[in-house]
C-alpha positions in Angstrom: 45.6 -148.1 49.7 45.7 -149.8 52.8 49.0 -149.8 55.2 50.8 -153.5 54.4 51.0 -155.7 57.5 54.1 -155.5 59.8 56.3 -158.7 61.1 54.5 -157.7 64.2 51.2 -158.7 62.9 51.9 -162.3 61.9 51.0 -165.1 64.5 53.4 -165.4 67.3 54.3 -169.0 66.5 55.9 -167.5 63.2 57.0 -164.6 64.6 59.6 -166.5 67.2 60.3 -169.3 64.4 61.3 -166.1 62.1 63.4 -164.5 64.9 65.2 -167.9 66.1 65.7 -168.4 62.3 67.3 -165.2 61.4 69.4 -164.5 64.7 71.1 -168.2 64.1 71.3 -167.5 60.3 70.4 -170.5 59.6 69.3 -169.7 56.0 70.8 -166.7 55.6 73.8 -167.4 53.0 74.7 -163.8 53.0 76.5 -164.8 56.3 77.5 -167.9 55.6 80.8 -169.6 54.0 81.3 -171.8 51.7 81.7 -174.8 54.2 78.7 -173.3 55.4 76.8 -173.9 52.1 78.2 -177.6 51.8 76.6 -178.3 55.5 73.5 -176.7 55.1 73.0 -178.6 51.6 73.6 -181.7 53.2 71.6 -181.3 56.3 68.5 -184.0 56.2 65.4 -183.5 57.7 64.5 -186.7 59.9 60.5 -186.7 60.5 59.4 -187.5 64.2 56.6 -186.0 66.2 59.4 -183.3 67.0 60.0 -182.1 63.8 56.6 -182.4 62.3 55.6 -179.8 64.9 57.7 -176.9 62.6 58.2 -179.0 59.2 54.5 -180.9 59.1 53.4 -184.5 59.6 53.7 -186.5 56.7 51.0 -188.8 55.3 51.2 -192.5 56.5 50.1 -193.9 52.8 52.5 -192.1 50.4 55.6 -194.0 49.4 58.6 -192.1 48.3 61.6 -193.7 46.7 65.0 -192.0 46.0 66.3 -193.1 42.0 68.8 -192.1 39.5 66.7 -190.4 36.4 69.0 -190.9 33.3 67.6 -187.8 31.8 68.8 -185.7 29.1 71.1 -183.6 30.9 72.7 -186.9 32.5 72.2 -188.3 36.0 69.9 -186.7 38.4 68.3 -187.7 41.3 64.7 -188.0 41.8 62.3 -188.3 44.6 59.2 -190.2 43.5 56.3 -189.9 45.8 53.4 -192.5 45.0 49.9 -193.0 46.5 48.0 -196.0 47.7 46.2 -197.9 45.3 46.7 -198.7 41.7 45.4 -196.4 38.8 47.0 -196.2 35.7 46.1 -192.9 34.8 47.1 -190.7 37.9 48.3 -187.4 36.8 52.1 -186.5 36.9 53.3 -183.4 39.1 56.8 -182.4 38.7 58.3 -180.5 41.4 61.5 -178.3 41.6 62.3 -177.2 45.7 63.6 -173.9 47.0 66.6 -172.4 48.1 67.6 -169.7 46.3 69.2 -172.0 43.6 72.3 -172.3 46.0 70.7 -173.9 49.1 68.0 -177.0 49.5 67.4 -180.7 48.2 64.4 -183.0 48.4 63.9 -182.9 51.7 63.2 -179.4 51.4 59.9 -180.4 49.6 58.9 -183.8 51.6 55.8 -181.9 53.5 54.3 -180.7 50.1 54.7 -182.8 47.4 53.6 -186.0 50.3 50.3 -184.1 50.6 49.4 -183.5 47.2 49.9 -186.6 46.2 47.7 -188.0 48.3 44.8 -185.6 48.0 45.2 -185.4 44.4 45.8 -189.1 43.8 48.8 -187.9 42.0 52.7 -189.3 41.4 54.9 -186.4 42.8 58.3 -186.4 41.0 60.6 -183.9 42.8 63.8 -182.9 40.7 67.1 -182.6 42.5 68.6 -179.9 40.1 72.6 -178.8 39.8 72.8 -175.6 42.6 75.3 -172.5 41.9 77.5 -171.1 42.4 79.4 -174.2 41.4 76.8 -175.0 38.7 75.4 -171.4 37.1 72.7 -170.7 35.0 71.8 -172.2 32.8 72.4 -175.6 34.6 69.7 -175.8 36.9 67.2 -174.8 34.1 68.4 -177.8 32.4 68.4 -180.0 35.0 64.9 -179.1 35.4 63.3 -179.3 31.7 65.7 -182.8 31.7 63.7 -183.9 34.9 60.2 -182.7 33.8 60.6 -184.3 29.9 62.2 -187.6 31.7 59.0 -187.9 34.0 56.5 -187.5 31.1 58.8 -190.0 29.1 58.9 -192.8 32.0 55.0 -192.0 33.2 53.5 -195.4 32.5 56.6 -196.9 34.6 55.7 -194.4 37.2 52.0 -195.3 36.9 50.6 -191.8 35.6 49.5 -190.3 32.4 51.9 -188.6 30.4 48.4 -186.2 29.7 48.1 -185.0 32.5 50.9 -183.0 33.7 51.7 -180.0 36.0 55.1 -178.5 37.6 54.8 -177.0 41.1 58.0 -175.0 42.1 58.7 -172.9 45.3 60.8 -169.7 45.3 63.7 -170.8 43.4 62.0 -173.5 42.4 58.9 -171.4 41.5 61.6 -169.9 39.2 62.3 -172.9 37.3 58.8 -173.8 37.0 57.9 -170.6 35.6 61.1 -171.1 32.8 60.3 -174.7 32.5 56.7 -173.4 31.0 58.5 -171.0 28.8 60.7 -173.6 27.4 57.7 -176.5 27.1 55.8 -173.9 25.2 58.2 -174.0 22.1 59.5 -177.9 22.1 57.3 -179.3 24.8 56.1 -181.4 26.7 52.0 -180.5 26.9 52.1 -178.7 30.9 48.8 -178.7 31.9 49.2 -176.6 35.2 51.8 -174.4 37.2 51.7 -174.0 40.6 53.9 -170.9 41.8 54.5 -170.5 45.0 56.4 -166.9 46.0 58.3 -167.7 42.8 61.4 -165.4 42.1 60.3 -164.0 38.4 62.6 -161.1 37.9 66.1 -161.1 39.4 66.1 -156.9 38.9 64.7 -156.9 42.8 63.7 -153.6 41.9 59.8 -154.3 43.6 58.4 -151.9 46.2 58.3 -155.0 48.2 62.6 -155.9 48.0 62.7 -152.7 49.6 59.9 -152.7 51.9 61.3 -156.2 53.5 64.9 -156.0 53.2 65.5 -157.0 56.6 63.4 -160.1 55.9 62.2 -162.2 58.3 63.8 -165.3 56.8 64.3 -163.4 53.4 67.1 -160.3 53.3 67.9 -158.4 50.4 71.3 -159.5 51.3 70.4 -163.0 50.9 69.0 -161.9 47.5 71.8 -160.4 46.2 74.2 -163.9 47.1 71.7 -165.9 45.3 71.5 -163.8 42.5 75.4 -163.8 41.7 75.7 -167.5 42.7 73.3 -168.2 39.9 73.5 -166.0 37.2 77.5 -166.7 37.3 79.8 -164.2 35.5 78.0 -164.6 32.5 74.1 -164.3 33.5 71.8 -161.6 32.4 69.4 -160.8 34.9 67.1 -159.5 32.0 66.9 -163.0 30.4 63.3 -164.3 30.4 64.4 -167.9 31.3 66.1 -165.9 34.3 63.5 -163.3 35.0 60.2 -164.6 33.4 58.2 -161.4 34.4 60.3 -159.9 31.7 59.3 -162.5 28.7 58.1 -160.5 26.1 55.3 -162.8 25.5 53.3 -164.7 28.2 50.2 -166.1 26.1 49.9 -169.7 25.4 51.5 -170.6 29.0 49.4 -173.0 31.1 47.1 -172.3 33.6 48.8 -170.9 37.1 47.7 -170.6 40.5 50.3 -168.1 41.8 51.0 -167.9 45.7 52.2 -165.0 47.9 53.1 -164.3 50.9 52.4 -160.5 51.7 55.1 -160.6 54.3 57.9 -161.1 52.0 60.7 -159.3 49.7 59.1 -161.5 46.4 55.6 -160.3 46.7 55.1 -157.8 44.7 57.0 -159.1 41.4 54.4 -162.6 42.2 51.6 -160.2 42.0 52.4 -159.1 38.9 53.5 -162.6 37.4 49.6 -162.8 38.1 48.4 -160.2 36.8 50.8 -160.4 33.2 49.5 -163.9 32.8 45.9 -162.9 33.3 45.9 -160.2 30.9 47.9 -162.6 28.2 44.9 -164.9 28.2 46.3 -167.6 30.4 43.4 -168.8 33.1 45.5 -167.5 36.4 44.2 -167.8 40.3 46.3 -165.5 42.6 46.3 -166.3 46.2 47.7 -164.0 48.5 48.6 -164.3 52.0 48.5 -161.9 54.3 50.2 -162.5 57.5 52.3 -165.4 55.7 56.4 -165.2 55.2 58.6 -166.2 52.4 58.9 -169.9 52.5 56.2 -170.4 54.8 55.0 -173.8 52.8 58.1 -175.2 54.4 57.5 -175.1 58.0 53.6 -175.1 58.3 53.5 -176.4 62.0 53.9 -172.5 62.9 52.5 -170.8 60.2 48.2 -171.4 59.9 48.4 -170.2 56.0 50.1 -173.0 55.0 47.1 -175.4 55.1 45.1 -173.2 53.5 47.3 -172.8 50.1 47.7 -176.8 50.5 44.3 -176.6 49.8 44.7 -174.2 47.4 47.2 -176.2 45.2 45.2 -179.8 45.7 42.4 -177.8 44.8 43.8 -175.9 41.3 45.1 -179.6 40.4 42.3 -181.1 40.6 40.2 -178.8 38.8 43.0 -179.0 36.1 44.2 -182.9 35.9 41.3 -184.7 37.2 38.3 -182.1 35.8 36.0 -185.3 35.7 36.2 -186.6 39.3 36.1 -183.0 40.6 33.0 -180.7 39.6 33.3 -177.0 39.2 30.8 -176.3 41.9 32.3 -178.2 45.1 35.7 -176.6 44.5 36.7 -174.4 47.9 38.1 -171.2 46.7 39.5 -169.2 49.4 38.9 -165.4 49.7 42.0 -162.7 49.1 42.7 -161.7 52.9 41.9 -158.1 53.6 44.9 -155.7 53.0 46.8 -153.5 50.4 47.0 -154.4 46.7 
């Protein structure tokens, strides 16, 4: 077994970002109050050649419109992200942010779901889901199989298939992509791909890895422990699969999944073995795992250099997935586990 990597080894771009980040606490909602929460939830994220330097460029051809989804679970916002040109039969992505299911909105996602609809041709629909503490589970797991079965429903107005479907989720949101899977398994719709990226799967944050990184950078055990009780609520059982999907009894049948770590990060180890159950249930599973990367790091990838590289893997795996005819086998890039422990 080989040592795991210390903060000290990632890149020192990240490595101040981290430090700046944590000694302002600007995401930490361990320290933070409930006027707190209110202000970071409704902090935007202008984009200008400063901020694209920590939160990405976006493309120039993508359009993204703000609408009112009249969904099963009543009203919610979505962020609809369209490329150029006209095709009919453009697959459908649905995406859920991060945030610890307290924190974020769309903005949060802007960088990401931007890009992969224009390499993948795809419509992007990101789901602004109820957050807790205010709104428990199972609220936001709602709001996100409402969003997803709303998309499908509305994708010839949206000008994508309703066949060719995927859900992409980050942390949290990784969370309620995972549980979105579970619950389209039994009633639907057809998900043709899942894209986890550091996902939360088992609120026990019993991992080598919770203990390993308590401290964070970005990510505390603290934190963890806020988000945790926001969102389960008095109620919550952190042993519920649609909670805690490493702890489904049954995996088989899911769709495919690309799973994304970050090695540097309190969430790695329960991803690495989200991987490796789905694998050895059947379902067709890439893991991706990043070795000098931190929790969250698809969201500022002007100072972290692995964030390109799982862009490419994500464009890549939904390719391969929704458009298998345009994109051969062969001329797919995949990209090498980094060296390290396992």
């Amino acid at each position: 077994m080989v040592t795991p990597p210390r903060q000290s080894e990632i890149d020192v771009r990240l490595r101040m970002f981290t430090w700046l980040t944590d000694r302002a606490g600007l995401l930490a909602v361990s320290r933070m109050t409930a006027e707190d929460v209110a202000r970071a939830r409704s902090r935007r994220l202008s984009h200008n050649v400063v901020t694209s330097r920590v939160f990405g460029p976006l493309p120039r051809d993508v359009t993204a419109t703000d609408r009112t989804a009249d969904t099963d679970a009543g009203p919610l916002t979505v962020r609809v992200y369209t490329p150029p040109g006209a095709a009919p039969d453009r697959p459908l992505v649905v995406d859920f942010h991060g945030g610890g299911g307290t924190l974020g909105n769309l903005d949060h996602s802007d960088w990401l779901c931007s890009w992969v609809a224009t390499r993948v041709g795809a419509v992007v629909v990101s789901v602004d889901y109820r957050l807790a503490p205010e709104h428990p589970f199972p609220a936001g797991l709602e709001d996100g199989y409402a969003g997803l079965r709303w998309a499908v429903a509305h994708a010839e107005e949206l000008g994508a298939a309703s066949g060719r479907v995927a859900v992409m989720g980050d942390s949290a949101g990784g969370n309620l992509a995972a549980a979105v899977c579970l619950l389209a398994r039994q009633a639907g719709p057809v998900i043709d791909a899942q894209i986890l990226l550091y996902p939360v799967v088992d609120l026990r944050f019993s991992a080598a890895s919770t203990d390993r990184f308590h401290a964070g950078p970005l990510l505390t055990r603290a934190d963890m422990d806020v988000f945790r009780a926001n969102y389960l609520g008095a109620d919550g059982d952190a042993e519920d699969p649609f909670c805690s999907p490493l702890l489904a009894p049954d995996l088989s049948g899911l769709p495919p999944a690309l799973v994304v770590t970050a090695r540097i990060d309190p969430l790695h180890d329960d991803g690495v073995a989200y991987a490796a159950r789905l694998e050895a249930s059947g379902v067709p599973t890439r893991h991706r795992d990043h070795q000098r990367a931190v929790h969250g790091f698809l969201s500022f990838p002007g100072v972290c250099r692995a964030a390109g590289a799982a862009l490419d893997e994500i464009c890549c795996e939904l390719a391969e997935r929704l458009t298998p005819e345009l994109v051969p086998t062969a001329a797919l890039p995949v990209a090498a586990p980094e060296k390290g422990y396992m």
